[in-house]
Every structure is written in structure tokens, then in C-alpha cells.
C-alpha positions in Angstrom: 0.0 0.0 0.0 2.9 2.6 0.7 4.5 1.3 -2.3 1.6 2.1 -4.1 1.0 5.3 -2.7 5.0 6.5 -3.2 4.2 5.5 -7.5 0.8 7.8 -7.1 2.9 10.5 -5.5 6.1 10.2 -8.0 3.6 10.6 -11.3 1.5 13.4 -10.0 5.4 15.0 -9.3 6.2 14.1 -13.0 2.8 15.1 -14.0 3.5 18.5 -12.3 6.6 19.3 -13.7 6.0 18.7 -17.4 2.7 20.7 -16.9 4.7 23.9 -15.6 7.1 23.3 -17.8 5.5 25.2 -21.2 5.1 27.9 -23.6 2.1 28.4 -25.5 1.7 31.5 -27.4 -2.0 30.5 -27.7 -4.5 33.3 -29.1 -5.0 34.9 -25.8 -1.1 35.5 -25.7 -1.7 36.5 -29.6 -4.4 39.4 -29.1 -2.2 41.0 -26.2 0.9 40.9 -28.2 -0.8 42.2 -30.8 -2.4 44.9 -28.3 1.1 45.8 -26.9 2.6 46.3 -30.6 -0.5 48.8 -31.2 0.2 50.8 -28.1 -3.0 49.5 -26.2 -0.9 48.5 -22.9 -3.9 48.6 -20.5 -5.8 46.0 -22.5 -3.0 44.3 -23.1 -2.5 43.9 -19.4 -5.8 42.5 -19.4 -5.2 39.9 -21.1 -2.3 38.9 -20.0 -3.4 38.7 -16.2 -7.2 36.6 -17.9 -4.4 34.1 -19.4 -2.3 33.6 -16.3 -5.6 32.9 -14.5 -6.7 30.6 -17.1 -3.3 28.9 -17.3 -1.0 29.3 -14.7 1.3 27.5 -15.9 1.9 29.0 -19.3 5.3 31.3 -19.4 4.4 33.1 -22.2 2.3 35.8 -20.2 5.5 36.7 -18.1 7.6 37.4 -21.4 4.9 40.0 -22.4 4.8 41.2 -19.1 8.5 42.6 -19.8 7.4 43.5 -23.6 4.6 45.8 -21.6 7.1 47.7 -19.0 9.5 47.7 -22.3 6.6 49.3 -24.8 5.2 51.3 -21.6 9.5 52.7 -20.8 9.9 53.2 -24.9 6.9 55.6 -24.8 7.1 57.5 -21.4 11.2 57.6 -20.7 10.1 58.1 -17.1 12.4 57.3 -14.8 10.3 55.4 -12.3 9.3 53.3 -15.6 12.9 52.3 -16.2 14.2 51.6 -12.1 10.6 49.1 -12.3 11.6 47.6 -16.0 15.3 47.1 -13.8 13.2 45.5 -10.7 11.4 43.1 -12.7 13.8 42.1 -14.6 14.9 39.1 -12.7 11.7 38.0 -11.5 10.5 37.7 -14.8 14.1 35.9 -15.7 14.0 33.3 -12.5 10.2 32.6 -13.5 10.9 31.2 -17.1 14.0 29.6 -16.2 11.6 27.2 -14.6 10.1 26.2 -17.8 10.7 23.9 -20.7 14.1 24.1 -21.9 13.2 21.9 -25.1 10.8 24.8 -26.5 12.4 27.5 -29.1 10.4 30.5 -27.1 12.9 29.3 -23.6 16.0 30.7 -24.9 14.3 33.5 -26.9 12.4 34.8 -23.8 15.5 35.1 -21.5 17.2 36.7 -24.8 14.3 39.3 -25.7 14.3 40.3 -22.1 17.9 41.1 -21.7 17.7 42.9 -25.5 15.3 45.6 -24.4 16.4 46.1 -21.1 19.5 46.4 -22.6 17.9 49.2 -25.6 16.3 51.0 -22.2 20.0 51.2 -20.7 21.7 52.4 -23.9 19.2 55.5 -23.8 19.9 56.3 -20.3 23.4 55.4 -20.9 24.1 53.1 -18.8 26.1 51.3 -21.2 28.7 48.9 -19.2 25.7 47.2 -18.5 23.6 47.3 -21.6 26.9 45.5 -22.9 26.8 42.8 -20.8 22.9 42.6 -21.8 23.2 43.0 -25.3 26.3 40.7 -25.2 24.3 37.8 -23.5 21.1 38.4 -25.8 23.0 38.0 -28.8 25.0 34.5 -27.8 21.6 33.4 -26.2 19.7 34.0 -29.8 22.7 32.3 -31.9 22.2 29.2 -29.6 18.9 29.4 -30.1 19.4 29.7 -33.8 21.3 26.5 -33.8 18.8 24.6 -32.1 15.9 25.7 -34.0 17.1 26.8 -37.5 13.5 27.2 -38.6 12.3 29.3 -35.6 12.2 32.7 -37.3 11.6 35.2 -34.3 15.2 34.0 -33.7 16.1 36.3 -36.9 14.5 39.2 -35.6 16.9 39.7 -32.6 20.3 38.8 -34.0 19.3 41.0 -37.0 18.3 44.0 -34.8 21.2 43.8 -32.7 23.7 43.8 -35.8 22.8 46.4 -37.6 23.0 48.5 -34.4 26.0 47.6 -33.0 27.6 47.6 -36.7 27.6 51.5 -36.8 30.1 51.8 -33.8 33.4 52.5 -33.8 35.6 49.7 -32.6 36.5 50.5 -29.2 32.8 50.5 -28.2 32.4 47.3 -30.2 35.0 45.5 -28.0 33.1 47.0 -25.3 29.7 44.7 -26.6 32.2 42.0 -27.1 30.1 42.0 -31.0 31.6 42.7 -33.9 28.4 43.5 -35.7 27.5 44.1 -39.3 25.1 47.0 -40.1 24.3 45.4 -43.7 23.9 41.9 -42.6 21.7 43.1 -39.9 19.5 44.7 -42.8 19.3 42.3 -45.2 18.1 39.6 -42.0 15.2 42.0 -41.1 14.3 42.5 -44.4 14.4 38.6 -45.4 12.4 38.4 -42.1 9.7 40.9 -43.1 9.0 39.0 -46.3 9.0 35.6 -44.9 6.9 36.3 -42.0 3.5 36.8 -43.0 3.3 33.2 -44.7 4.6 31.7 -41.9 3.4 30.3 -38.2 4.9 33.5 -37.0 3.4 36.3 -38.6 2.3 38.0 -35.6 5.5 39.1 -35.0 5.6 41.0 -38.0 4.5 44.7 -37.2 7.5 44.2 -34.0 10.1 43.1 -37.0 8.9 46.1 -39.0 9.5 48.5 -35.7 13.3 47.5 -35.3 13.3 47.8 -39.1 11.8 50.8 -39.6 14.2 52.7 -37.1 17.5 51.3 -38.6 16.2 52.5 -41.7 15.6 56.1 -39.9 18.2 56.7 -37.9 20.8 54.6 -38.6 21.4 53.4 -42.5 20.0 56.5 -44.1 19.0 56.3 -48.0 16.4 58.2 -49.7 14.4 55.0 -51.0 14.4 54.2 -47.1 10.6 56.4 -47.1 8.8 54.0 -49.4 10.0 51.4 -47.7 9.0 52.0 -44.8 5.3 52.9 -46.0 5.3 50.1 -47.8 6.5 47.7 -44.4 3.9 49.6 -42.1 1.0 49.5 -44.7 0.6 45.8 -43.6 0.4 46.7 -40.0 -2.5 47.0 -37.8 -4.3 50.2 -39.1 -5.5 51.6 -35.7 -1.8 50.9 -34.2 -0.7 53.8 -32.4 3.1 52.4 -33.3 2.4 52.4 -36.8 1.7 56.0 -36.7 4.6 56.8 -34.7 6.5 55.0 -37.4 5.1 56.8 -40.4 5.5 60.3 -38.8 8.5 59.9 -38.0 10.3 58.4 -40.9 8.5 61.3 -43.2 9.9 63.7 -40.7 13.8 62.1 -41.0 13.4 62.4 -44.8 12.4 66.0 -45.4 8.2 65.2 -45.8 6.9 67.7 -43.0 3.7 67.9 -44.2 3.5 63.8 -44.6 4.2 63.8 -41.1 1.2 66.0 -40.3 -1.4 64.0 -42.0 -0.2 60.6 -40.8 -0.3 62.6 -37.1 -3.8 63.8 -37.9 -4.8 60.1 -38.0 -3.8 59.5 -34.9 -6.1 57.4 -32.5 -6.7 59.2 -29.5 -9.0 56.4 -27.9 -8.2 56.4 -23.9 -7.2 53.0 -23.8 -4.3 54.1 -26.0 -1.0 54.7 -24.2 0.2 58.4 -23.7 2.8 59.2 -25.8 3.8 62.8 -25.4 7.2 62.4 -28.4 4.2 62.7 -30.9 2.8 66.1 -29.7 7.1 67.3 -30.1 7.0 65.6 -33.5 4.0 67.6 -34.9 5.5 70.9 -33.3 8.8 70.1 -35.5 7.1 69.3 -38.5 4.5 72.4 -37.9 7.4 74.5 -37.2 9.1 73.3 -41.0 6.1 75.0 -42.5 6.9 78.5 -40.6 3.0 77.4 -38.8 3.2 79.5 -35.2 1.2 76.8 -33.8 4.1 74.9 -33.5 4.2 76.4 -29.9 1.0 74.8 -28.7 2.6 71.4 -29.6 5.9 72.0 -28.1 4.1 73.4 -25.2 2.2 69.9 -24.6 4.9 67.9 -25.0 6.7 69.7 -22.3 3.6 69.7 -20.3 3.0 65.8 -20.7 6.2 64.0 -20.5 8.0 62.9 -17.5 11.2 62.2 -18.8 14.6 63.8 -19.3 15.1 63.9 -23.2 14.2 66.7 -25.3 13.2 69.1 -22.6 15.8 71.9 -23.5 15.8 71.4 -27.2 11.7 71.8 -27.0 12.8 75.4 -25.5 15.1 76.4 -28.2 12.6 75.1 -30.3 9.7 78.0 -28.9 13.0 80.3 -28.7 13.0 80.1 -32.9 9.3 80.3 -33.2 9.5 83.4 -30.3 12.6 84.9 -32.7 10.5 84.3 -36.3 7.6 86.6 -34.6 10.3 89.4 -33.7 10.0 88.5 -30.4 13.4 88.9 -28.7 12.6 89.2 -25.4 10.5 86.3 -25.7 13.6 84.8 -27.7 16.6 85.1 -24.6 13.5 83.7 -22.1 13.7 80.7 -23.7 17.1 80.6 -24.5 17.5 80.7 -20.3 15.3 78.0 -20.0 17.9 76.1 -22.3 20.5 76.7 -20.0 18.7 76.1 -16.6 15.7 73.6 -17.5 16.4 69.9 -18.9 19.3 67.6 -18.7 22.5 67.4 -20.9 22.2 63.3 -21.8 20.7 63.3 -25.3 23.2 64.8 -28.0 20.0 67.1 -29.0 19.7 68.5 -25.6 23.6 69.1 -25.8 23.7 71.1 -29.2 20.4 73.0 -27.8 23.2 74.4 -25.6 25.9 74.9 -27.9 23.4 76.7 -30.0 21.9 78.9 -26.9 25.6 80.0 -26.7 26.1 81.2 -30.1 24.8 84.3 -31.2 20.8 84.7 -32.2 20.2 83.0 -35.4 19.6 85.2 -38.7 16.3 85.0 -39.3 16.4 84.3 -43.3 18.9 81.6 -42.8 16.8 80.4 -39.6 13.5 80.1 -41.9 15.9 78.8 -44.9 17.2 76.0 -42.1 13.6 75.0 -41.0 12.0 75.1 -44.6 14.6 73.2 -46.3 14.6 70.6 -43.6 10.9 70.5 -44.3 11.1 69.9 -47.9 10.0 73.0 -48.6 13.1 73.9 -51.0 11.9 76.4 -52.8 10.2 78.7 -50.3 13.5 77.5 -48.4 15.6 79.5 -51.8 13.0 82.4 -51.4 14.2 83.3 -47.6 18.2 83.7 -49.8 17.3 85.2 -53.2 19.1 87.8 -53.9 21.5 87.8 -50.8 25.7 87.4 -51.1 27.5 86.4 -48.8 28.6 89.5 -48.0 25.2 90.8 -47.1 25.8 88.9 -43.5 27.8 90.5 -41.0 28.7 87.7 -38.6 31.2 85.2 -40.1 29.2 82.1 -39.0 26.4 83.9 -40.9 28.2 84.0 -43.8 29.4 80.0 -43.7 25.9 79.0 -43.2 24.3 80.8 -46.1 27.2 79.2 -48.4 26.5 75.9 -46.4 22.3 76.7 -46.7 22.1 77.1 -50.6 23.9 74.3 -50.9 22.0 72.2 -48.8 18.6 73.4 -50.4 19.9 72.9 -54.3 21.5 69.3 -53.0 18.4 68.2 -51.7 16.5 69.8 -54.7 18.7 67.4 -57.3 20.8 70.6 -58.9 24.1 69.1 -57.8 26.3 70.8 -59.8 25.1 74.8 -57.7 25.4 72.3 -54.5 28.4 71.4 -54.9 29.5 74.9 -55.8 28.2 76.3 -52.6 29.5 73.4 -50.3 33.2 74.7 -51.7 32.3 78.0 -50.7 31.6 77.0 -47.0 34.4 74.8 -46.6 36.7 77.4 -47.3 35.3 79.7 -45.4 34.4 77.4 -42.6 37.0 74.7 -42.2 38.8 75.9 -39.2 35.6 77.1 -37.2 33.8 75.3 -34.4 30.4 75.1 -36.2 29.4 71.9 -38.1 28.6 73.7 -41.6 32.3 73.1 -43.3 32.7 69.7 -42.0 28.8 68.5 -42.9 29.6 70.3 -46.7 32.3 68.0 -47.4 30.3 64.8 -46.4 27.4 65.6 -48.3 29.9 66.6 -51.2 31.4 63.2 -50.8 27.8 61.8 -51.2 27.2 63.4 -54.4 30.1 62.3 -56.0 29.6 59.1 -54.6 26.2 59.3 -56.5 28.1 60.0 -59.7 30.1 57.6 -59.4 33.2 59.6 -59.1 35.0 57.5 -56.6 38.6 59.3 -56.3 36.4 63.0 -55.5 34.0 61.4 -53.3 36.9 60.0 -51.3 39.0 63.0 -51.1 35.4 64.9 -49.7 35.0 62.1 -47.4 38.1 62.3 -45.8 38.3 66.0 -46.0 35.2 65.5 -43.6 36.7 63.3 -41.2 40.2 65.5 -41.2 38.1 68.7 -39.9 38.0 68.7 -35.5 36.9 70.3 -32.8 32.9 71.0 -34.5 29.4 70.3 -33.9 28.5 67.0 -34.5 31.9 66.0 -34.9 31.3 62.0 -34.2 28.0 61.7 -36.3 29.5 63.2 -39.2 33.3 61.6 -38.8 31.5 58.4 -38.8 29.1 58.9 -41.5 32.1 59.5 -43.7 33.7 56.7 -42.8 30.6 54.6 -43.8 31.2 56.1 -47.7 34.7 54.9 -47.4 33.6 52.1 -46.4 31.2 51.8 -49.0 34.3 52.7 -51.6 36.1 50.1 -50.7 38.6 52.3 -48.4 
């Protein structure tokens, strides 16, 4: 009878232990990853706490509790956000390490979560430790890889984290302990973005088209990127707050203000939607590229609505302009202190607000030139400098930028041959100053010859680009240079 009893008591153990042990992304776990990807946390949450009810068992609910706190950090960059993303982190870790180390979503979870923890840290840069994450994400998603060769969310990560960590310099790649490849990173996303809808994974398709979508923004910039991009997100959930986000923002990056507006004006502003104040500074920029003065109410609710520490004193140099462009100079030097005594110094954009604020007060045709040009508007961008010289400007900065300007506006209008006239002009005139206007001439000079297919005047540019020190936006432009070298075969 105790023998009997011990075999009753050693299956229901066994029992137990292969029903804990599981992932099933059923279609509960679906809908709230799909709900979390469209920026509805709160119902995501929802279901995610109905599924660990109805299956306590499952692991998959703890993995999207991490993609919540990740999607929730991503959107409000508040710091109480990010120290409760750090706190759960190893709760979260030590409850799917529990679970069954035969399924392809085991080693992917405890990957994903270190990835965007790791993406939270980089922002607030706390990057000794995103290394270690990012490092471990990346060896956990090739083991993965080799296990299950056909388990394509797998692609996703390691193509995500290459063609990020591909576009830094080396000593920061020894840092990550990855070497990285920007292009190989690419083309795996991409691959991934056409296989995936055929396939038993297509719901993560609008998440692969996120990490996509941003290297195509910010990092590997080329002006078929747009279409792309409006193309990837079309597919997407059409009353995704993300997708929006995504839309706006690439048409912003590539010179489309007005695009930006109308994909903003479809915004979904149901309650259950998270708050995402970046979109209220993202319609004030792209208002502010059409010269529109209400620019300052969306600048103003931004500032009003976010509780974190990026952007905060470029939003003030931001009103500062707009103040300046209505003659307002008092107005203008109010702001310009709020630069200097509001805000933190941690994103780069918040650090050249500052460098700007200590320069003197813009001209305001080469101020409405900047802002017009970088709207596409080109030609009432060439309106704001008809008829002007060089010599019409007193200031000696003045008179690099408006050599640097009309090149810039007949560069991005497709008249190379005035552009690269123009870019000559403010590289003489520029090349031993602290501004970035010399130094950014010679790279996009580079680029057009690179366009031509003149490889021996594109390369002199280039490294005329990287030789110039001691500017603005020194790094970003030293290494986009070295990218065309790169792409030279130098």
C-alpha cells in the first residue's frame, strides 16, 4: 500500500513538472501581443493577467509582461518606468527559467528580455551594463538559432542587434564583445519581413517592421528608405498607435513635414491608448518646418506631458525660434534661459540646444531657410536667400551657413552641380571654425560624387570630412564619412 502510494505521488510529481514546464503562445497570448505592438498596454494587461488565470502554468504571459514595461519605458522615458523595467527584470528571468528548456520561445524569452532592457539602458546610458545585456542576448539568440534553424523570431533579434551595433566605432564594439555588421543586420530583417506573414509566426511581423523601420531612420539613411518603410507599415494594424509613430517619424527624418502631419492627424486618441507625449514634439517640428506659429502649442504639450529627461531643452530652443521668427526677442533670450537652466544634458539634441543657446541669435532668413529646407520646402526655403551674397551677412558664422544653406537646399532639390559649388564655398570659409557647416559640406559633397560615381572626389570629400576637428556633431559626421569609405572600398 505505501509502495503504491509512493508510485501515485512520484507521477503526480512528474505530472506536475511537465505541466509547468510550457510555452504556448495561444490566441490569448496573440491578441495581447498584438495589443502591446498597437500601443494599447492597458488591455494588453488585461489579457495577459485573464491568461495567467486561465493557465497558470503558461510562461508566455511573463515574457509580455517585460514587452509591456519595455513598450510602456519606450513611450514615457520616465524614470520610475525604467528603475521598475530594472526590478522586474529578474523575477520575470527566475520565473521562465523554470520552464521547458526543449521549447524555441525558452531561450528567446530570457534573450528578448535582456535585448530591451538592454535598448532601455543604452538611452539612459548606462552602457557597461547594456553591454553585458546585449552581449548575452545576442549568444543566447545564436544558440537558439542552432537549435531551431526554422524558428524565425530568432532572426529578428540577432538582426536587430547587428545592424546597431555595426555602426560603432571599434572600441565601443569590444566593449559589446560583438563585432556587428550593419548590412547583414539589414538584409536579416528584411528577409524576415517578407517571410513572416506566410509563416506560423506572422504575428510578429508589425514588432520586426519596428526594429526595421528605425535602422532605416536613424541609422542606414538612403532616400528610397521612405517607401520602404510605408510600404512595411501598410501591412500593419491600421489603428496601431506604433504604426503611426513610425510613419510620422520616418516622413519627418526624410524631409516630408507635411506627410508627417497628416499621418499625425490620424492619430487614434481612444483612452485605452497609451500616452505618448514624443508625438505632440513631433507635430511641433514638422509644424514648425512650414513657418506654422502653432508649432508652440505642440511644443508646449509635450513639455507639459512628459515625465522624462530627453528633449526638454531642445523643445525650449525650439519656442525660442518660433518666439525669434515673430520678432520677439525678449521672448527669444526667455527661452534661450530655459535652455540653459531647464532639462538635462544626456541626449546629444539636448547638448547642441546648448551649444546653440551659446552662439549668437540666429539670422532670421537663414533660420526660416534651415527649418523650410529641412521641411522639404526647398523652394520657399531658396526664397528666404534670393538675392543675398555672402557679404550681405555681418557675422562670419552667418556667412558660412548661407554658403553651407544654398547648398544644402539645391543638394536636396537634385541641382548638384550649384550644390556642390556652394559646399566649396563654406568649406573654405568654414573649415577651421567650431560650427558643423564646413565639415557637414564635405560629407554631403562626398555623397554626391559618390552618386556620380566619381570614386577618387567622393573619397577626397569624405576624408576632407573626417580630417576637420573640434565642431558640432563631430562624431556623427566623422562616422558617416567613414561609412562612404567604407562603402568605396577604403
Amino acid at each position: 500500500m505505501v509502495k503504491y502510494r509512493f508510485l501515485i505521488l512520484l507521477g503526480c510529481l512528474l505530472i506536475s513538472k511537465v505541466s509547468y514546464a510550457k510555452f504556448d503562445f495561444n490566441a490569448n497570448c496573440i491578441r495581447a501581443y498584438e495589443n502591446i505592438l498597437s500601443l494599447k498596454l492597458s488591455t494588453a494587461r488585461i489579457l495577459i493577467n485573464a491568461e495567467k488565470r486561465k493557465n497558470p502554468t503558461n510562461a508566455i504571459p511573463y515574457l509580455l509582461d517585460n514587452y509591456v514595461d519595455y513598450f510602456n519605458l519606450m513611450t514615457t522615458e520616465n524614470e520610475s518606468d525604467f528603475e521598475r523595467l530594472k526590478d522586474s527584470k529578474n523575477q520575470i528571468l527566475k520565473r521562465i527559467e523554470k520552464d521547458d528548456k526543449s521549447s524555441p520561445y525558452y531561450l528567446y524569452s530570457l534573450a528578448e528580455i535582456n535585448l530591451q532592457l538592454a535598448i532601455c539602458r543604452g538611452k539612459a546610458k548606462e552602457y557597461f551594463t547594456a553591454a553585458i545585456e546585449i552581449n548575452r542576448a545576442y549568444n543566447l539568440f545564436q544558440e537558439n538559432a542552432r537549435k531551431f534553424p526554422e524558428f524565425l523570431p530568432n532572426q529578428k533579434g540577432l538582426g536587430m542587434i547587428n545592424a546597431a551595433l555595426g555602426t560603432l566605432p571599434d572600441a565601443l564594439k569590444k566593449l559589446f564583445g560583438i563585432r556587428g555588421d550593419t548590412r547583414t543586420g539589414m538584409r536579416m530583417l528584411e528577409s524576415l519581413v517578407e517571410r513572416l506573414p506566410a509563416s506560423a509566426y506572422s504575428h510578429f511581423y508589425d514588432e520586426t517592421v519596428f526594429y526595421l523601420s528605425i535602422i532605416q531612420t536613424d541609422i542606414v539613411i538612403d532616400t528610397a528608405n521612405f517607401a520602404k518603410i510605408i510600404k512595411n507599415t501598410d501591412r500593419m494594424d491600421r489603428e496601431s498607435l506604433l504604426r503611426t509613430y513610425l510613419r510620422a517619424y520616418a516622413a519627418l527624418k526624410s524631409g516630408n513635414s507635411k506627410r508627417t502631419l497628416e499621418e499625425l492627424s490620424k492619430r487614434p486618441t481612444e483612452p485605452y491608448y497609451q500616452s505618448y507625449p514624443y508625438l505632440d514634439y513631433l507635430s511641433g517640428m514638422a509644424k514648425m518646418q512650414n513657418l506654422d506659429p502653432s508649432a508652440t502649442l505642440s511644443f508646449n504639450n509635450y513639455l507639459k506631458n512628459y515625465k522624462g529627461v530627453n528633449l526638454i531643452k531642445d523643445t525650449y530652443l525650439r519656442l525660442a525660434w518660433l518666439e525669434l521668427l515673430r520678432s520677439n526677442t525678449k521672448a527669444y533670450y526667455s527661452y534661450t534661459d530655459a535652455v540653459k537652466e531647464k532639462g538635462y544634458d544626456i541626449d546629444w539634441r539636448d547638448v547642441q540646444a546648448i551649444r546653440e543657446v551659446n552662439y549668437p541669435a540666429p539670422d532670421i532668413s537663414l533660420l526660416k531657410a534651415r527649418l523650410l529646407s529641412d521641411g522639404g520646402n526647398y523652394e520657399r526655403a531658396l526664397s528666404q536667400l534670393s538675392g543675398k551674397s555672402t557679404e550681405d551677412f555681418k557675422l562670419f558664422r552667418d556667412k558660412i551657413e548661407f554658403n553651407y544653406r544654398l547648398g544644402r537646399i539645391y543638394d536636396l532639390s537634385s541641382r548638384e552641380e550649384q550644390a556642390l559649388k556652394y559646399y566649396q564655398q563654406a568649406i573654405d570659409l568654414g573649415k577651421n571654425e567650431p560650427y558643423s557647416f564646413a565639415s557637414n559640406a564635405a560629407l554631403w559633397s562626398g555623397m554626391i560624387y559618390e552618386n556620380i560615381k566619381n570614386k577618387n572626389r567622393a573619397k577626397i570629400y569624405f576624408n576632407l570630412a573626417i580630417n576637420m576637428k573640434d565642431h558640432d556633431f563631430e562624431n556623427s559626421i566623422e562616422h558617416r564619412a567613414k561609412e562612404g569609405l567604407k562603402r568605396l572600398g577604403n
